[in-house]
mmCIF file of the N, C-alpha and C atoms, coordinates in Angstrom:
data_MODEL
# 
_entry.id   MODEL 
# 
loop_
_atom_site.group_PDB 
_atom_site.id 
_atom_site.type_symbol 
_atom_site.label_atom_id 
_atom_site.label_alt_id 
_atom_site.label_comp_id 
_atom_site.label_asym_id 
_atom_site.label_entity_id 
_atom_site.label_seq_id 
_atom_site.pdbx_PDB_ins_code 
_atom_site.Cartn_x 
_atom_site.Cartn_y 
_atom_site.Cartn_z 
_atom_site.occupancy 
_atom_site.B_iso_or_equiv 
_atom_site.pdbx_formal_charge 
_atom_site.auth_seq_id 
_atom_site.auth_comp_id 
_atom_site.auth_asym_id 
_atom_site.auth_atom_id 
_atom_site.pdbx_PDB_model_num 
ATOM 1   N N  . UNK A 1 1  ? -10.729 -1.803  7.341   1.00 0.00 ? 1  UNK A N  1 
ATOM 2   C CA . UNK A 1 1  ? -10.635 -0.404  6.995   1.00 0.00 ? 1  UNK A CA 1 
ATOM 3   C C  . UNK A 1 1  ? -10.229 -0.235  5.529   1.00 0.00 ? 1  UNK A C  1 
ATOM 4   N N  . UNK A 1 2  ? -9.087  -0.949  4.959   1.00 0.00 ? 2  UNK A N  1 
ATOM 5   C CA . UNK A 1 2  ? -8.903  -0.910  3.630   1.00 0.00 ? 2  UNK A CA 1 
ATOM 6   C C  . UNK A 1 2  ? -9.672  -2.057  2.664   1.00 0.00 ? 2  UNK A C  1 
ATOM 7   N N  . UNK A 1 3  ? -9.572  -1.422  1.484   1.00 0.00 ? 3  UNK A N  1 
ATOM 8   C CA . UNK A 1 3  ? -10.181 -2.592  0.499   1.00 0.00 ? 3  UNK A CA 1 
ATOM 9   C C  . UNK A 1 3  ? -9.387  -4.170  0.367   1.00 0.00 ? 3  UNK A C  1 
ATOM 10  N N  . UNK A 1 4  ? -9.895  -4.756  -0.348  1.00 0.00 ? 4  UNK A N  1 
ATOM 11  C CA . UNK A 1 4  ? -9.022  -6.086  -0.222  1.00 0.00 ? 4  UNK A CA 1 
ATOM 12  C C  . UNK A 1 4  ? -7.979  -5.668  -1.419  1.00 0.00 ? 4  UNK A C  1 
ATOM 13  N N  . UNK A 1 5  ? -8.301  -4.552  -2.575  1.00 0.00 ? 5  UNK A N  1 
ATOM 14  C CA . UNK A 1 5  ? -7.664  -4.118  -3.761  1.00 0.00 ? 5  UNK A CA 1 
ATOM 15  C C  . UNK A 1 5  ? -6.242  -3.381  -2.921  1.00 0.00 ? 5  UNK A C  1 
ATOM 16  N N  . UNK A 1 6  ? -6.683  -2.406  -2.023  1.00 0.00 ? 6  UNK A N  1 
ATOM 17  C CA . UNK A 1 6  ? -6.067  -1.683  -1.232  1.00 0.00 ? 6  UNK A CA 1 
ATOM 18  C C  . UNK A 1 6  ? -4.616  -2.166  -0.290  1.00 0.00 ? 6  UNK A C  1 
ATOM 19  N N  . UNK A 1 7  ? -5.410  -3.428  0.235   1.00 0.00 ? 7  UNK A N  1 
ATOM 20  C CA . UNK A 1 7  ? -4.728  -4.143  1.261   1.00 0.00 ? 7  UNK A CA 1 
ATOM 21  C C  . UNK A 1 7  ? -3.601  -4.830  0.463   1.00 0.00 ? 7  UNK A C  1 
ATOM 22  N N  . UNK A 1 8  ? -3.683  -5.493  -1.106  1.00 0.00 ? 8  UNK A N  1 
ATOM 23  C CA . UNK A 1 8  ? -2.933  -5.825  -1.798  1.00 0.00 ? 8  UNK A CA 1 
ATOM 24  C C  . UNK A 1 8  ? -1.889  -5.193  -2.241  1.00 0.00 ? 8  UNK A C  1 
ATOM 25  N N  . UNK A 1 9  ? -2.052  -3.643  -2.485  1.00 0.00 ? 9  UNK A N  1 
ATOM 26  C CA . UNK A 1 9  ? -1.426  -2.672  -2.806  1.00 0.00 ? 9  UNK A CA 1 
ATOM 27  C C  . UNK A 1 9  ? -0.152  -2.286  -2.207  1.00 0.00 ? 9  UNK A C  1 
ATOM 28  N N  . UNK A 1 10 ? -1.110  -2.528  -0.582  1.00 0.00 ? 10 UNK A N  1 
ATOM 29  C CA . UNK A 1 10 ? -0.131  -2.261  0.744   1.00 0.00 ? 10 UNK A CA 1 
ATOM 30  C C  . UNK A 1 10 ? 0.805   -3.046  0.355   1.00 0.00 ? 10 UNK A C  1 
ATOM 31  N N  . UNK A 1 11 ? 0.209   -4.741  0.360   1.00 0.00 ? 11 UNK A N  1 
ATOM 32  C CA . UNK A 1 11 ? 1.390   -5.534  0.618   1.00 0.00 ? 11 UNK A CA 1 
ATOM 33  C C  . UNK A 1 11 ? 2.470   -5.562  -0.585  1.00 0.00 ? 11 UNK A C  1 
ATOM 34  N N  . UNK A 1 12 ? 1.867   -4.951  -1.460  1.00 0.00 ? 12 UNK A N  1 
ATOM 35  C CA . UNK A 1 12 ? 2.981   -4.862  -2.459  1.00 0.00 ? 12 UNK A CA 1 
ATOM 36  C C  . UNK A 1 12 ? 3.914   -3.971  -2.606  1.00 0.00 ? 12 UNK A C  1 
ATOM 37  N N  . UNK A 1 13 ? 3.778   -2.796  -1.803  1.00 0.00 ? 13 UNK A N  1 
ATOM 38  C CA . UNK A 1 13 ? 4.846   -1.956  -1.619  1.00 0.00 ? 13 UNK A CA 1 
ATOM 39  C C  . UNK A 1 13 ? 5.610   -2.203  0.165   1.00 0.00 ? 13 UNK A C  1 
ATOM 40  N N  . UNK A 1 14 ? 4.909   -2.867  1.065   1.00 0.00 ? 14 UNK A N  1 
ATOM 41  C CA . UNK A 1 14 ? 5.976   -3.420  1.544   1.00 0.00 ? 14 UNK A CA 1 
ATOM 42  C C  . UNK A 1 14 ? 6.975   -4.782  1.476   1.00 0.00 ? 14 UNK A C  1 
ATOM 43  N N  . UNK A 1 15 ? 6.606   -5.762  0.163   1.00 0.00 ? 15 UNK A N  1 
ATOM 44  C CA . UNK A 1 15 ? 7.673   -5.912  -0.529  1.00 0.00 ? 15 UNK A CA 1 
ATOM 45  C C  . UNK A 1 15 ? 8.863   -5.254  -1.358  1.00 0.00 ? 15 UNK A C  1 
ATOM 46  N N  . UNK A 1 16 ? 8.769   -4.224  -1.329  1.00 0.00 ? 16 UNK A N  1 
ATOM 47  C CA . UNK A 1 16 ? 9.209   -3.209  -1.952  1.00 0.00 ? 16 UNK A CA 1 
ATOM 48  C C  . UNK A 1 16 ? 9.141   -2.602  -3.377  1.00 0.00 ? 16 UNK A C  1 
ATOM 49  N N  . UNK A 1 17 ? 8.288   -2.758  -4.128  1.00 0.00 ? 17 UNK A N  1 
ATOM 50  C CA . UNK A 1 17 ? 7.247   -2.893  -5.392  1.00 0.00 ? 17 UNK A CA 1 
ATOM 51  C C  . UNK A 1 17 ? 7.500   -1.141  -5.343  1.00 0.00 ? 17 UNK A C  1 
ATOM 52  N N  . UNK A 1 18 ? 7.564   -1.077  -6.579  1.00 0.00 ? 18 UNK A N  1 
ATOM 53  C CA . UNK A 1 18 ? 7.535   0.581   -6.691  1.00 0.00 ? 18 UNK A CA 1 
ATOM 54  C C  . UNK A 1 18 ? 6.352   0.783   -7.818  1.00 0.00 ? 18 UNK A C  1 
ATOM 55  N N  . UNK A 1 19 ? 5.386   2.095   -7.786  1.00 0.00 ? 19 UNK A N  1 
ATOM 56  C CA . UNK A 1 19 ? 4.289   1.724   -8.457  1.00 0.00 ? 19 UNK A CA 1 
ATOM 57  C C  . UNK A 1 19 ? 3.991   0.921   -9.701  1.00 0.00 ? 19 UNK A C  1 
ATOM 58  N N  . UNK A 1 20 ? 5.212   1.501   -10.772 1.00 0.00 ? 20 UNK A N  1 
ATOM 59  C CA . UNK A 1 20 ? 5.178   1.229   -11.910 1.00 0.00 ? 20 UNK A CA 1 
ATOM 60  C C  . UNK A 1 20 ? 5.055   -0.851  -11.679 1.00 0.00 ? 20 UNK A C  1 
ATOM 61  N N  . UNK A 1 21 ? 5.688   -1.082  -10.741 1.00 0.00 ? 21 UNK A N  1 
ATOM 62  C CA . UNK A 1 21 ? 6.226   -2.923  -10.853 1.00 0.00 ? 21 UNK A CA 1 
ATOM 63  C C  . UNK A 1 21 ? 4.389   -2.925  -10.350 1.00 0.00 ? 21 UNK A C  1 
ATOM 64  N N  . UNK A 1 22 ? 3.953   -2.776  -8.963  1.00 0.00 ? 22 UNK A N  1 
ATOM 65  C CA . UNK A 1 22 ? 2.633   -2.524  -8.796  1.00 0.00 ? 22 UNK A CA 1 
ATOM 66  C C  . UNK A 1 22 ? 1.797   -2.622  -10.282 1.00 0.00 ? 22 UNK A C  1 
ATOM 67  N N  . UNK A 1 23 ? 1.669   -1.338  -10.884 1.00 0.00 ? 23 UNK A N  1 
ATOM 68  C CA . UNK A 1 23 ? 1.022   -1.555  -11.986 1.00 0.00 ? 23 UNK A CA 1 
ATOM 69  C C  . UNK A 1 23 ? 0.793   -2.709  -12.922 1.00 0.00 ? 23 UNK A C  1 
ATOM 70  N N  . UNK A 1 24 ? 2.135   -3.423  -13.048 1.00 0.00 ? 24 UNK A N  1 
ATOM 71  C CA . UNK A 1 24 ? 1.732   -4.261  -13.725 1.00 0.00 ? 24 UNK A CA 1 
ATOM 72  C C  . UNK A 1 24 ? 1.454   -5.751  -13.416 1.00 0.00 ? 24 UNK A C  1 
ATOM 73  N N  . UNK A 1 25 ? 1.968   -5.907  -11.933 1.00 0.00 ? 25 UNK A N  1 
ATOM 74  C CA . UNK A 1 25 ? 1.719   -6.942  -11.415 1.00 0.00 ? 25 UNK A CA 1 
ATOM 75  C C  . UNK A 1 25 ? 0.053   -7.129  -11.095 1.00 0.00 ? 25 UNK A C  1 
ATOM 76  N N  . UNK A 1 26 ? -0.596  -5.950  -10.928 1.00 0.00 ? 26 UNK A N  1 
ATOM 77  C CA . UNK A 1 26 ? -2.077  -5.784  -11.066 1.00 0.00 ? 26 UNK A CA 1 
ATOM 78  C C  . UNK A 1 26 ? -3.219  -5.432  -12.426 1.00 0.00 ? 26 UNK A C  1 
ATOM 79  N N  . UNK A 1 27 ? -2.185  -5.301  -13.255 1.00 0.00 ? 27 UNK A N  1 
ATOM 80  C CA . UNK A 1 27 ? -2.781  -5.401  -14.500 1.00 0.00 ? 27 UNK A CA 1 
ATOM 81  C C  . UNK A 1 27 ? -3.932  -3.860  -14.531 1.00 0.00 ? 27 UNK A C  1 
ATOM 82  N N  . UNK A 1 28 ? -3.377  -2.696  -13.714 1.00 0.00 ? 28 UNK A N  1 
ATOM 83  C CA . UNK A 1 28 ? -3.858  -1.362  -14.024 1.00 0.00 ? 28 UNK A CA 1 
ATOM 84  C C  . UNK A 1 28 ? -2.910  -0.405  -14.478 1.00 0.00 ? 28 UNK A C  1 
ATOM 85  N N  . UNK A 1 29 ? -2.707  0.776   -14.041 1.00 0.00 ? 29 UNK A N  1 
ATOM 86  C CA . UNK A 1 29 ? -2.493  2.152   -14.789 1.00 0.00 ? 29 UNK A CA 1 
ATOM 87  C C  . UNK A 1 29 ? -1.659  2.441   -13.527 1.00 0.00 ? 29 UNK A C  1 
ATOM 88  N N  . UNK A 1 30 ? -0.385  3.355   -13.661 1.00 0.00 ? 30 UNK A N  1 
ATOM 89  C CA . UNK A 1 30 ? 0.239   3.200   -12.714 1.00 0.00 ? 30 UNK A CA 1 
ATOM 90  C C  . UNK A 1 30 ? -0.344  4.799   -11.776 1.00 0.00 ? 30 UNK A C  1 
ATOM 91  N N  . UNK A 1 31 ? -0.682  5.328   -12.959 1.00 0.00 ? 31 UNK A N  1 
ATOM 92  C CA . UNK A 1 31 ? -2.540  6.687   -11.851 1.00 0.00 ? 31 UNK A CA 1 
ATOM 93  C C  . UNK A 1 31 ? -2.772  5.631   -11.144 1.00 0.00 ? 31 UNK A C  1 
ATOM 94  N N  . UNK A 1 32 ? -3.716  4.775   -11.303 1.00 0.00 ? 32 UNK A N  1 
ATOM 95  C CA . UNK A 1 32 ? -4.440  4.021   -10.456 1.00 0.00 ? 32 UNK A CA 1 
ATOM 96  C C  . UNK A 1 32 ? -3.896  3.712   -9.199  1.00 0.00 ? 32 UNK A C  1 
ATOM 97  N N  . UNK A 1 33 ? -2.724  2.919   -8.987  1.00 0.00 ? 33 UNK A N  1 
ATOM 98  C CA . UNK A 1 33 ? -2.136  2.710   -8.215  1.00 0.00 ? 33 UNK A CA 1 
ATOM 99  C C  . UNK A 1 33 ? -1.512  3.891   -7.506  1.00 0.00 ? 33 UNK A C  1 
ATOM 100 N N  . UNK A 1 34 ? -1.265  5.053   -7.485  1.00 0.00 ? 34 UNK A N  1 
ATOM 101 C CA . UNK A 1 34 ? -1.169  6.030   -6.666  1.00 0.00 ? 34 UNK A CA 1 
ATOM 102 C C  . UNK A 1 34 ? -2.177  6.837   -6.704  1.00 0.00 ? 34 UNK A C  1 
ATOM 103 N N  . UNK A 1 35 ? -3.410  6.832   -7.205  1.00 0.00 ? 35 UNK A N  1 
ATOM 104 C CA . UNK A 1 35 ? -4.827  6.771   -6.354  1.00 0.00 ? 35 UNK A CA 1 
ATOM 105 C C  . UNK A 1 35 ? -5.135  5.896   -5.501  1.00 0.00 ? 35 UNK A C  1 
ATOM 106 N N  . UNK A 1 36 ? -4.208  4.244   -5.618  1.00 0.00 ? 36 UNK A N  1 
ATOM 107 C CA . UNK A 1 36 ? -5.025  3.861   -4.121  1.00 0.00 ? 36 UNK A CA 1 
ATOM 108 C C  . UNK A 1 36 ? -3.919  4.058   -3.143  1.00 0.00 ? 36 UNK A C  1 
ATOM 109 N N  . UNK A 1 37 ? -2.408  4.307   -3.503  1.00 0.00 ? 37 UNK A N  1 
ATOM 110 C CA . UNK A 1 37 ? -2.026  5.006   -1.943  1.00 0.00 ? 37 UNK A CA 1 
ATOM 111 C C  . UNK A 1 37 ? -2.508  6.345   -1.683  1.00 0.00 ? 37 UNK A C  1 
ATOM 112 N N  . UNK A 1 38 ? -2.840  6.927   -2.606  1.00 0.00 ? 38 UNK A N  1 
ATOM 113 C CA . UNK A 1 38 ? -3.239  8.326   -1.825  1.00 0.00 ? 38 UNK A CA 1 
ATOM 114 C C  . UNK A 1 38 ? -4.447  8.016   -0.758  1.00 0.00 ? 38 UNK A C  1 
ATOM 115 N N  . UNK A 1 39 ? -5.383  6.956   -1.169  1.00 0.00 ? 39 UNK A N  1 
ATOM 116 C CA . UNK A 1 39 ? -6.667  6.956   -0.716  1.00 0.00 ? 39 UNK A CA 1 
ATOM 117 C C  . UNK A 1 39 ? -6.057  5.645   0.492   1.00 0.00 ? 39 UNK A C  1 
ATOM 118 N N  . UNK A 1 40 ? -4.886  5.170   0.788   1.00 0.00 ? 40 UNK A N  1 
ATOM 119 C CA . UNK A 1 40 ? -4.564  4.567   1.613   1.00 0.00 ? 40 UNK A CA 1 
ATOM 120 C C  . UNK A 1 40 ? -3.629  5.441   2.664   1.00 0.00 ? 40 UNK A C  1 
ATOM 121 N N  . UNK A 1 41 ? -2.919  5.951   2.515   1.00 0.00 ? 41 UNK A N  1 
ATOM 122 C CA . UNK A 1 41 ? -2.242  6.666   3.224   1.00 0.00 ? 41 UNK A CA 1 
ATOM 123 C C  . UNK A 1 41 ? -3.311  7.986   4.321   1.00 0.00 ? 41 UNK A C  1 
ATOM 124 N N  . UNK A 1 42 ? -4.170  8.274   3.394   1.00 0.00 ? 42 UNK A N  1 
ATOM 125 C CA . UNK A 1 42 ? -5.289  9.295   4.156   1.00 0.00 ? 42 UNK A CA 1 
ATOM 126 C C  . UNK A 1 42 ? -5.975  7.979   4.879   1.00 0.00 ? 42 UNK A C  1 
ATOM 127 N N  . UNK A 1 43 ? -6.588  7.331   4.223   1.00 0.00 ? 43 UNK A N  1 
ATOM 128 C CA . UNK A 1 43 ? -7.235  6.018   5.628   1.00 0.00 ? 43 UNK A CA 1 
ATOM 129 C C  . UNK A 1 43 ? -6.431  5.943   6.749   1.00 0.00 ? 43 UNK A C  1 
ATOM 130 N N  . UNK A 1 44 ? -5.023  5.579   6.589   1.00 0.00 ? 44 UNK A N  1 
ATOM 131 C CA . UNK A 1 44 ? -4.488  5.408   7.961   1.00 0.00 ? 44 UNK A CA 1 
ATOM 132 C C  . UNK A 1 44 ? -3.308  6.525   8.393   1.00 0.00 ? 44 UNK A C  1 
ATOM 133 N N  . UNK A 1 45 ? -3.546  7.740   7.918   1.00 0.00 ? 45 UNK A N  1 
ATOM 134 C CA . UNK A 1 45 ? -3.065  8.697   8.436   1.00 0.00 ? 45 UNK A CA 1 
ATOM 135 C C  . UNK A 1 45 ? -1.315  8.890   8.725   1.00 0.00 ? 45 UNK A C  1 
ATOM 136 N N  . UNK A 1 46 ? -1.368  8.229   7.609   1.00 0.00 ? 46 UNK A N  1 
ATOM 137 C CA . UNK A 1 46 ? 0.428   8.189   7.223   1.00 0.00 ? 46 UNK A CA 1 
ATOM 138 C C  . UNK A 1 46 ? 0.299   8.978   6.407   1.00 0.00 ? 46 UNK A C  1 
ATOM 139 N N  . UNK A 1 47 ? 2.031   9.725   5.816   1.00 0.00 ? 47 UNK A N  1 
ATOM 140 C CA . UNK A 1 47 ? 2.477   10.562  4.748   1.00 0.00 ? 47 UNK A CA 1 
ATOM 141 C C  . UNK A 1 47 ? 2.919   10.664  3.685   1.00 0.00 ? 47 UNK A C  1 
ATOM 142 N N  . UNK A 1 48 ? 3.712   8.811   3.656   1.00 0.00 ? 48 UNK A N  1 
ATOM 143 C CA . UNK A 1 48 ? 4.596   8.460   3.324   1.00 0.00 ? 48 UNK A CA 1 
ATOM 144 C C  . UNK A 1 48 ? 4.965   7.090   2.620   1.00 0.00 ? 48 UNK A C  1 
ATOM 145 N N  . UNK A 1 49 ? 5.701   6.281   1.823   1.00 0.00 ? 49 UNK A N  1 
ATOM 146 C CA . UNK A 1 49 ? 5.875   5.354   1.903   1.00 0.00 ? 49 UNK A CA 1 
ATOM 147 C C  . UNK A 1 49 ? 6.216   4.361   3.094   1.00 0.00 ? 49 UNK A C  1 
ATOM 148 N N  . UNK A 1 50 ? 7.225   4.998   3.632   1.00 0.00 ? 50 UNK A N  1 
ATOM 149 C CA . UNK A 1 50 ? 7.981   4.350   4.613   1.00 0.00 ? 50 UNK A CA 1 
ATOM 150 C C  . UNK A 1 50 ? 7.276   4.410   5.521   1.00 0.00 ? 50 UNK A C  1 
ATOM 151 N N  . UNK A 1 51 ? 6.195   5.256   6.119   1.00 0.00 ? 51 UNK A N  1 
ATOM 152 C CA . UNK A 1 51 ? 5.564   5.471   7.190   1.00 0.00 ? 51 UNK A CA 1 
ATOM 153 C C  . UNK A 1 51 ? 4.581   4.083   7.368   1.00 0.00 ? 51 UNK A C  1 
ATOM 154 N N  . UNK A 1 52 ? 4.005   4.001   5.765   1.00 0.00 ? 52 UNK A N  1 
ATOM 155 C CA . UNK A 1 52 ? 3.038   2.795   5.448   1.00 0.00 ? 52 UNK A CA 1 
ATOM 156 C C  . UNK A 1 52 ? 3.727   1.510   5.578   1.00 0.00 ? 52 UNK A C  1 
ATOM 157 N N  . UNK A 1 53 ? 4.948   1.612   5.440   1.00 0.00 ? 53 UNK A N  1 
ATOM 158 C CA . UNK A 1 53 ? 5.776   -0.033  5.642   1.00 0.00 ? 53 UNK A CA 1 
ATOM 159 C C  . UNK A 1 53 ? 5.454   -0.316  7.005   1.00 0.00 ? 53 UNK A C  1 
ATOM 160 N N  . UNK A 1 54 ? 6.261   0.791   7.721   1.00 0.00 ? 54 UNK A N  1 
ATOM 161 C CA . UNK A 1 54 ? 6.192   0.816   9.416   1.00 0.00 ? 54 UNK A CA 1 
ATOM 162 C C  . UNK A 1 54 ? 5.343   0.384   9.449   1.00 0.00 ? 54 UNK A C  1 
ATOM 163 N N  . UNK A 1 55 ? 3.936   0.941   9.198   1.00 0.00 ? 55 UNK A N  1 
ATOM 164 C CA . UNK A 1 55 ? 2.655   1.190   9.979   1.00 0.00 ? 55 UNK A CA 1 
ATOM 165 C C  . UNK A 1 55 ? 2.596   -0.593  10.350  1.00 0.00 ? 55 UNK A C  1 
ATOM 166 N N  . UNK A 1 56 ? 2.464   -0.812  8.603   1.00 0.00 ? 56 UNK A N  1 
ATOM 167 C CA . UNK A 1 56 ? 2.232   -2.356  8.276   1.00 0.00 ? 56 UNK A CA 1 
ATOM 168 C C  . UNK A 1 56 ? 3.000   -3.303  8.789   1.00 0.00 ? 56 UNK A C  1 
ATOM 169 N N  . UNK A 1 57 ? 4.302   -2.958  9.080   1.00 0.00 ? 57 UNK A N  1 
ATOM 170 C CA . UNK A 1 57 ? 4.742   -4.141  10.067  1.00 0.00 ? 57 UNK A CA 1 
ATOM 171 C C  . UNK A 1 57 ? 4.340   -4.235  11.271  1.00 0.00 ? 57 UNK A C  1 
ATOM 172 N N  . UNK A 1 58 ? 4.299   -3.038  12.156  1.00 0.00 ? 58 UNK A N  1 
ATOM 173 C CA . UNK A 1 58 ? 4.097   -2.775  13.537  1.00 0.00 ? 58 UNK A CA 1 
ATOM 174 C C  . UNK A 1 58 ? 2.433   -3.706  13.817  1.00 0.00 ? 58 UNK A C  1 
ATOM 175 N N  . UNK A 1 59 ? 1.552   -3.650  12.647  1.00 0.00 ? 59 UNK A N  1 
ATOM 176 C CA . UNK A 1 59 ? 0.596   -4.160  12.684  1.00 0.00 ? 59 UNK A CA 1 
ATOM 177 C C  . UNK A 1 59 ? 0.792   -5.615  12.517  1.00 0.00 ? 59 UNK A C  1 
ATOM 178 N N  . UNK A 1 60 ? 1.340   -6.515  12.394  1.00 0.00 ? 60 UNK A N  1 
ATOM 179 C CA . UNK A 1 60 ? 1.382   -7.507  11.893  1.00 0.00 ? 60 UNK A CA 1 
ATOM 180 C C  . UNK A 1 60 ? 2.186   -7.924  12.782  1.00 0.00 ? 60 UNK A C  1 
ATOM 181 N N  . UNK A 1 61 ? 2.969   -7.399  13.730  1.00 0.00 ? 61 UNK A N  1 
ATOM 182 C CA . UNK A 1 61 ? 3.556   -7.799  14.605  1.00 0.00 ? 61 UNK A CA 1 
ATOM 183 C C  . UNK A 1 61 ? 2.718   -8.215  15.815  1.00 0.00 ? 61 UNK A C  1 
ATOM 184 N N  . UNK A 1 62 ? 1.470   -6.897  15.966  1.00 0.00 ? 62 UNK A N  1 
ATOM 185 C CA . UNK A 1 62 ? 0.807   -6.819  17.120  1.00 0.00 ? 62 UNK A CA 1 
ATOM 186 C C  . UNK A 1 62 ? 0.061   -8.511  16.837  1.00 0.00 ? 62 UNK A C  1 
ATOM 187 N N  . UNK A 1 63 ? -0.593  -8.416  15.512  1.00 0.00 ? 63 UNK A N  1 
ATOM 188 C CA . UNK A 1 63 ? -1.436  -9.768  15.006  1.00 0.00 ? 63 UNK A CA 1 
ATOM 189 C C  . UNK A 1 63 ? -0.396  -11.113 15.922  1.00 0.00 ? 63 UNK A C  1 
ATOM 190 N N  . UNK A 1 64 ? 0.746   -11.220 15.614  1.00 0.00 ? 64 UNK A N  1 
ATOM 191 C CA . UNK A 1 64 ? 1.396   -12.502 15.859  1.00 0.00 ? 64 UNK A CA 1 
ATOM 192 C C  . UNK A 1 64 ? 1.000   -12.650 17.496  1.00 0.00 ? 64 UNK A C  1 
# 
């Protein structure tokens, strides 16, 4: 469902990465990077940061 750019994004803010650290650990614009949570958070119908951590653990739990 998400991009592999996307999916990276994820995992970088549930390390706890705040955009600006994001930004540069990806070598873009820190717009960019909250264009792809906006365009991640509407994919999986979260609101929030924290909602997206959840989401992402609960998922990764089910995986194990």
């Amino acid at each position: 469902m998400l991009t592999p750019r996307e999916q990276e994004v994820t995992r970088l803010v549930g390390e706890g990465m705040e955009n600006v650290q994001i930004a540069e650990s990806l070598r873009v614009t820190e717009h960019t990077v909250s264009n792809y949570l906006y365009r991640i958070l509407d994919k999986l119908g979260v609101s929030s940061r924290v909602q997206l951590i959840l989401y992402t653990r609960s998922r990764q739990q089910d995986e194990w």
